[in-house]
C-alpha positions in Angstrom: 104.0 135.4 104.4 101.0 137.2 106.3 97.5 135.8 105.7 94.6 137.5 104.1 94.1 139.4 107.7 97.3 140.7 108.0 98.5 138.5 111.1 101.3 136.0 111.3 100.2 132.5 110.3 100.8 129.8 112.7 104.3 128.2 111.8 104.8 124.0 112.1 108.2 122.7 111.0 108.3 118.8 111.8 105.5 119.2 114.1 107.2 122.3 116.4 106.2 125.6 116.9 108.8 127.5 114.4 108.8 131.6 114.4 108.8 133.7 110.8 112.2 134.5 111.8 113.5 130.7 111.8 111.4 130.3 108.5 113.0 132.5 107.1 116.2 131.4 107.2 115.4 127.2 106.6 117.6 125.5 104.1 114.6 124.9 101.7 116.4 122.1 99.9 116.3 120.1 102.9 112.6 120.0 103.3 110.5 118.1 101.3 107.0 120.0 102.2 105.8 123.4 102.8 102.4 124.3 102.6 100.3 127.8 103.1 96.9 126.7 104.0 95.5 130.2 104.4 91.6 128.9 104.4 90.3 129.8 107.9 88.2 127.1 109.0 90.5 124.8 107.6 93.7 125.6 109.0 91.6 126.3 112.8 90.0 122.3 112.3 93.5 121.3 111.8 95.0 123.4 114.2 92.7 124.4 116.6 92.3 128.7 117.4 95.8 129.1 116.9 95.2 128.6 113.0 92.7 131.2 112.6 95.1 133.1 110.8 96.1 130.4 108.7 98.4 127.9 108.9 102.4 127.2 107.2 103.3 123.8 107.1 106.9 122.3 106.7 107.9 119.3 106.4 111.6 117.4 105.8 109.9 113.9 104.5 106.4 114.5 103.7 105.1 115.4 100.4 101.7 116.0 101.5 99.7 117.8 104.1 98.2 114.7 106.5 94.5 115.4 107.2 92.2 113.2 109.6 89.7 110.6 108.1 86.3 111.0 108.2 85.7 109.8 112.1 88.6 112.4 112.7 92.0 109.8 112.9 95.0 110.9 111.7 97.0 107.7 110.0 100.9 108.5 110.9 102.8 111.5 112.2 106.0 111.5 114.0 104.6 112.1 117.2 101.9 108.7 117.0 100.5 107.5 119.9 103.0 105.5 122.5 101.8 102.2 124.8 103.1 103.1 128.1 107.0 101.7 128.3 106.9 101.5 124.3 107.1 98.6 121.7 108.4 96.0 124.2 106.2 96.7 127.6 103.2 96.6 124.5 104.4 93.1 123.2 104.8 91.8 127.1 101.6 93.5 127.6 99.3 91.9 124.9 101.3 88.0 125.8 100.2 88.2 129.3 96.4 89.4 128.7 95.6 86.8 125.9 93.0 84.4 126.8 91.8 81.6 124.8 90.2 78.1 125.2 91.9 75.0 125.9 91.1 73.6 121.9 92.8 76.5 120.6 96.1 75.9 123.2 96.3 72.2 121.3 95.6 73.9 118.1 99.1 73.8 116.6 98.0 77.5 115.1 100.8 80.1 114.7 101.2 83.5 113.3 99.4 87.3 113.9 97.0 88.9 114.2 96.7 92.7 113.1 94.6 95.1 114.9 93.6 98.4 114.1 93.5 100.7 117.4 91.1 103.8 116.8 93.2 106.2 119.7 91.2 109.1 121.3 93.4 112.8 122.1 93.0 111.4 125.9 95.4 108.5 124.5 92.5 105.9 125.6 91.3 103.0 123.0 87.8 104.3 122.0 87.2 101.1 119.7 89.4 98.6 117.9 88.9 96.1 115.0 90.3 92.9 113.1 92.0 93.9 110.0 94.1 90.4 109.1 95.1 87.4 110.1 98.4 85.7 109.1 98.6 81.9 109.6 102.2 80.6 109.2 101.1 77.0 110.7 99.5 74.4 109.5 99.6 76.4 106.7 100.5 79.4 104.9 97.7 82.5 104.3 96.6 85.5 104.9 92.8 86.2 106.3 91.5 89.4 105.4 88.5 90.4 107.9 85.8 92.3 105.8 83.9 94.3 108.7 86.8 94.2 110.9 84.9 90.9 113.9 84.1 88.2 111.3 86.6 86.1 109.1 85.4 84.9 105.5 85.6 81.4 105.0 87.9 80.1 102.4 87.6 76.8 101.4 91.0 75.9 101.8 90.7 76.6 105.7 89.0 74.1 107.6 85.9 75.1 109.2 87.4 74.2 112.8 90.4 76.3 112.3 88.5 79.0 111.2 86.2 78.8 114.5 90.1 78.8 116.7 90.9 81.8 114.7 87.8 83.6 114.9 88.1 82.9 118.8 92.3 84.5 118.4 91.0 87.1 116.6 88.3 87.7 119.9 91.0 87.2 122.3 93.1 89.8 120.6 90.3 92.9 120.5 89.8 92.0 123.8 93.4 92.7 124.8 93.5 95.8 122.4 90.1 97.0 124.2 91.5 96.4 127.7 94.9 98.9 126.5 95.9 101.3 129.2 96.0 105.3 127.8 98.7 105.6 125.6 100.7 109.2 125.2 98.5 110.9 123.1 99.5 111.4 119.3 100.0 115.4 118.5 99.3 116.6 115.1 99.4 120.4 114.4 101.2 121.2 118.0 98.0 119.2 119.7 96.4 116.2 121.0 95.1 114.1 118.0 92.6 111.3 117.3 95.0 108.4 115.6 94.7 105.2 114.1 97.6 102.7 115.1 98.0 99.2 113.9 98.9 96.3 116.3 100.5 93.3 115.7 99.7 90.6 117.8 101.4 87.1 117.2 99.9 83.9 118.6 101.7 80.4 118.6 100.1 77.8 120.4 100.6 73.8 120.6 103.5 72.0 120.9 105.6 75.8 120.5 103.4 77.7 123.3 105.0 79.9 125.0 104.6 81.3 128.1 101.6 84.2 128.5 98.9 82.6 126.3 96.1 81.4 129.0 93.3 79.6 128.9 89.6 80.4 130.1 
């Protein structure tokens, strides 16, 4: 179990600390990954100085060894980033902040909106895009957004509508942007970079509730 070096590797069972000793003596039939990533400069991107004498990795769900995207995100973990107060303080949180126009208060419009938060290791929003909308009302369908601000325009959506949701989908970035820190995600024992999807439902007309404000 020592690496090239000689020295204990760095030991991660379900994202804690673990020492050889507890290794040693895991049920293995109860975990689902275990990795030895012994190459240096990847185990110490991963896991920071710690990993300079490589890196054991052990999992009970995974089958895979989660590695950040390109900007440096990691996708899931079981430690993601948390809005202050959780899921419920979030959802209060993003119907209080939404502001739209008067037109798209009589709209009639319902369903979500689906944001992707990019998450720093401080736990601040350092950007945030569009990914889909999901009308339910007038009508049934999904909007994918292509670079992540403007809608496509299907002909089966009315050119008005799509101007209300374009302004929805505004409204919503601008609540996502305006986030307080969340807890920090922790990959690898550490602050991480994370990418967390938000869900943010809009129904407005003669079904408005209470939180959705006009300019």
């Amino acid at each position: 179990m020592e690496s090239e070096s000689g020295a204990m590797p760095l030991i991660i069972c379900n994202e804690k600390e673990m020492s050889p000793e507890e290794f040693l003596s895991l049920d293995a039939s109860k975990y689902g990954t275990c990795i030895f990533l012994n190459i240096k400069n990847l185990a110490q991107e991963l896991a920071g100085e710690r990993g300079e004498n490589g890196l054991i990795y052990v999992h009970d769900k995974r089958n895979y060894l989660p590695f950040p995207d390109d900007g440096g995100y990691f996708a899931e973990g079981d430690f993601p980033a948390e809005f202050p107060g959780g899921t419920d303080s979030l959802y209060i949180y993003t119907a209080s902040h939404q502001r739209v126009s008067k037109e798209v208060l009589k709209s009639d419009l319902q369903g979500e909106t689906e944001v992707l938060c990019f998450i720093g290791e401080d736990g601040a929003v350092d950007s945030c895009e569009v990914l889909s909308m999901e009308l339910r009302e007038p009508q049934s369908i999904t909007i994918y957004f292509q670079d992540g601000n403007t809608p496509p325009t299907p002909s089966v959506i009315e050119k008005k509508t799509l101007k209300l949701l374009g302004e929805i989908a505004n409204s919503a970035v601008e609540v996502c942007n305006s986030f307080p820190a969340f807890s920090p995600a922790i990959f690898y024992l550490r602050p991480a970079k994370y990418k967390k999807r938000i869900f943010i439902p809009f129904r407005y007309g003669q079904a408005v509730g209470k939180g959705n404000r006009s300019h």
